[in-house]
N, C-alpha and C positions, 0 to 999 in steps of 0.2 A: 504494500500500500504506500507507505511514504509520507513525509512530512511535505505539506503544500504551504506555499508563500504567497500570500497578496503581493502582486505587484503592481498592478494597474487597474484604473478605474475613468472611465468616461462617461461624464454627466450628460442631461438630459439635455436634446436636442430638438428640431421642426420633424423629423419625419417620423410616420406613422409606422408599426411594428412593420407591417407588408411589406414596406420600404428598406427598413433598415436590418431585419435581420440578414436579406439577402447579399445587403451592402457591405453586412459585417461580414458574413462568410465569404465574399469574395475578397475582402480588403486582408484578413487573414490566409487564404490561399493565395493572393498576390505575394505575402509575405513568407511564403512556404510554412504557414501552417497547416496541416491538412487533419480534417476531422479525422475523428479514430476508425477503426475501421468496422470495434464492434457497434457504431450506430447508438450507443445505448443513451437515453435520455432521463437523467435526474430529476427529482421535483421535488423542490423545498417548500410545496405549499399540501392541504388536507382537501379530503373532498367533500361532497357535498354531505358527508354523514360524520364529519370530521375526522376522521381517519386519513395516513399520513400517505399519501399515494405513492405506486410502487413501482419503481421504473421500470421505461418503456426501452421495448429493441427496438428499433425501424429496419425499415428491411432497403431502405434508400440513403440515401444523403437527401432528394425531394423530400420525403416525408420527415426524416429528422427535423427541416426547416419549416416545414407543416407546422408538426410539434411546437415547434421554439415560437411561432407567433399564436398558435390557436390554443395552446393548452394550457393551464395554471398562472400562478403568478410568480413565481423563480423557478426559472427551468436550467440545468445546468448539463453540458456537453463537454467530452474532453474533443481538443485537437492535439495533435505530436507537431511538437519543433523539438527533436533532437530527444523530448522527454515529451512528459507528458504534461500539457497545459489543461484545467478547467474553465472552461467559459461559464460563466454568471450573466442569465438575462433578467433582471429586476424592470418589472412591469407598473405603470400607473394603476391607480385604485380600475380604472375605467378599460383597464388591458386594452388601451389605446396604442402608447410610446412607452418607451422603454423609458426607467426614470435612470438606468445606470448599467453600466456593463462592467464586469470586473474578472480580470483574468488572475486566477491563483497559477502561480509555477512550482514544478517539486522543486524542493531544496538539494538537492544534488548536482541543481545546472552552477550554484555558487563553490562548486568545490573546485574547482581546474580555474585559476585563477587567469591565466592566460586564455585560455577557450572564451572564458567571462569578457571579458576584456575587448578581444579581439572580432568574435562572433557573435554571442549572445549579448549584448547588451545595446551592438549597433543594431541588432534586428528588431529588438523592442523599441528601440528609441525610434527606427522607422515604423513598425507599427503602430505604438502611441499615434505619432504625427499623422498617417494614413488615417488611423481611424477619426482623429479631431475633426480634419480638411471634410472629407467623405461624407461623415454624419451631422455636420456642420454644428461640432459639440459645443456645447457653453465653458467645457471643462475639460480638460484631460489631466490626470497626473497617475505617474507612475513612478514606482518607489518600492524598493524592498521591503519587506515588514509591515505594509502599512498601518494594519489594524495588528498584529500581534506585536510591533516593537514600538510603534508611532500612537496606538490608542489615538487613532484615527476612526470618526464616528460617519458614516456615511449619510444618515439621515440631517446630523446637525451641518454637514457641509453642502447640501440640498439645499436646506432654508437660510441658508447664508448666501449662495449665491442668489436663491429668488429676493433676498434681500438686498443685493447688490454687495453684499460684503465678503470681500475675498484674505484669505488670512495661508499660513499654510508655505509660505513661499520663504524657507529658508537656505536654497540653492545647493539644498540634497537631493532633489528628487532629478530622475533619472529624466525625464520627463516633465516640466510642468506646462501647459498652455489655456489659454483664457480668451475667451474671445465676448469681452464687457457686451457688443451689440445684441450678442442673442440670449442674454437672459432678461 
């Protein structure tokens, strides 16, 4: 299984789920990430009888994408770059837009400090930016740790920016971008 690290997170943007999950899988297969290949889809939300729902195979990459827009409210997928990445799709109350995407990476891509360095870290940093431009995000940051060494709060950094107040910027993150017009 493996210990997994927040690294990245991209706030909420104009387009609609239809829109943008298909924009993120391609902006990550642009990036050489490729979904896994067992298909399998996570769900961090319960159903309608309140029970914790129980992941899904798909039998496509189509349907995986099906999934990620029509079903629950956190639905989560792994892609492979090198390891294994989980993708986090955090839905509006109205399973309209997404209110946030957050990619966990295993803590193992940190151990080859040179690989780190040299491969891995220019590939997120083009990621990040890809996905900000693309989904024409309010937010982008990406950061080792976020929430297990940064006690970094996802919801309180949501109503900061609908509030217009940006905080967070102390020229650690591997990644930080803001685009003030669209929140």
């Amino acid at each position: 299984m493996g210990v997994y690290s927040d690294m990245a997170v991209v706030f909420f943007h104009p387009k609609l789920l239809t829109e943008s999950v298909p924009l993120i899988h391609d902006m990550l297969s642009k990036n050489n990430f490729r979904m896994s290949d067992d298909l399998e889809i996570g769900y961090d939300s319960k159903d309608e009888n309140g029970k914790w729902r129980e992941d899904k195979k798909c039998i496509s990459v189509e349907e995986a994408l099906y999934c990620l827009v029509n079903d629950g409210d956190t639905i989560n997928i792994d892609y492979i770059f090198t390891w294994t990445n989980t993708v986090s799709f955090y839905k509006n109350k109205e399973k309209t837009h997404l209110t946030h995407l957050k990619i966990s990476v295993h803590s193992s891509c940190f151990a080859d400090e040179y690989n780190l360095e040299t491969y891995i870290m220019p590939a997120y940093r083009q990621l990040g930016k890809d996905l900000h431009e693309n989904l024409q995000a309010a937010r982008t940051i990406m950061r080792h740790g976020l929430i297990e060494y940064q006690n970094f709060k996802w919801q309180e950094e949501l109503l900061r920016l609908k509030q217009g107040i940006v905080l967070f910027q102390d020229g650690l993150n591997l990644v930080d971008l803001l685009s003030t017009e669209r929140f």
